[in-house]
C-alpha positions as CSV (number, residue, x, y, z in Angstrom):
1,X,-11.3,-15.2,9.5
2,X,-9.6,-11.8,8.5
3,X,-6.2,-11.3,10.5
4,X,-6.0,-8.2,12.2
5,X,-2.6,-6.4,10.8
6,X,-4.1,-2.8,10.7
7,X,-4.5,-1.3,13.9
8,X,-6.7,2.3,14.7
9,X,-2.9,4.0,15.8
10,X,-1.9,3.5,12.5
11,X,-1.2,6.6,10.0
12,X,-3.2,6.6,7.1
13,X,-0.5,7.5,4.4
14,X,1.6,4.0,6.3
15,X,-1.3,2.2,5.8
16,X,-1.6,2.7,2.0
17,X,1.8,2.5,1.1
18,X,2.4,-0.6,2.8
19,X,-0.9,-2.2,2.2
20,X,-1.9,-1.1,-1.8
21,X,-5.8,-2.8,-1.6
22,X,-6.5,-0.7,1.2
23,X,-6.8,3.1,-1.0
24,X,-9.9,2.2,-2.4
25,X,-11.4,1.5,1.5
26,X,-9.9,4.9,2.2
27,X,-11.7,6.1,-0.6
28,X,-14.6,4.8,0.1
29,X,-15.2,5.4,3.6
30,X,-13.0,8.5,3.9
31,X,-13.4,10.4,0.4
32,X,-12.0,9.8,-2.8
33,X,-9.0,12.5,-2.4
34,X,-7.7,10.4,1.1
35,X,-4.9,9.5,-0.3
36,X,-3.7,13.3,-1.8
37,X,-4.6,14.6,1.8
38,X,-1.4,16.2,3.4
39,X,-3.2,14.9,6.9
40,X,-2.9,11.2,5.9
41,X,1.0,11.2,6.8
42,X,0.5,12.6,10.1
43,X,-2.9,11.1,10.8
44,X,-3.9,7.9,12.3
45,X,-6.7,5.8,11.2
46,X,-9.1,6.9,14.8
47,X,-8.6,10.3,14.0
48,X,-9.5,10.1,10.2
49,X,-12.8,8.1,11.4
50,X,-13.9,10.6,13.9
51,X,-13.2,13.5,11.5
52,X,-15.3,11.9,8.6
53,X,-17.7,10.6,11.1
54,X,-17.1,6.5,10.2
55,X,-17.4,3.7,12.5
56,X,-14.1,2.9,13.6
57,X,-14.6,-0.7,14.1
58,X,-16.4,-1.0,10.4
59,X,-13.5,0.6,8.7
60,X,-11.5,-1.1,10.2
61,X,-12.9,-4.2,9.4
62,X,-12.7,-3.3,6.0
63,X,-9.0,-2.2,6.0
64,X,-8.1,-5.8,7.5
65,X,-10.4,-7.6,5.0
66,X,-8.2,-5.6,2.2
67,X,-5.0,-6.2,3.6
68,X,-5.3,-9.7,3.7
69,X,-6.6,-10.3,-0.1
């Protein structure tokens, strides 16, 4: 079972500096140039799903599943 260490209040630019596996989830589910966006250090992970219309609870699913490799 995946532990749960990324939470939707979370900035994005946080996230991927202190979690490295989780850019290419960003990437994936929020565009390939997530991680040069000037939004992502002010951004948390609920806004950045609504804005590229994700599933909150799929991403972040995926974030956690990254995190814990």
């Amino acid at each position: 079972m995946t532990k749960s260490v990324i939470t939707d209040d979370m900035v994005i630019a946080t996230v991927m500096k202190e979690y490295p596996a989780t850019v290419g989830v960003f990437k994936k589910y929020l565009g390939k140039s997530c991680h040069d966006c000037p939004g992502s250090n002010n951004e948390d992970i609920a806004f950045g799903s609504m804005m590229h219309n994700v599933e909150l609870e799929t991403l972040l699913q995926a974030l956690n599943k990254a995190a814990n490799r």
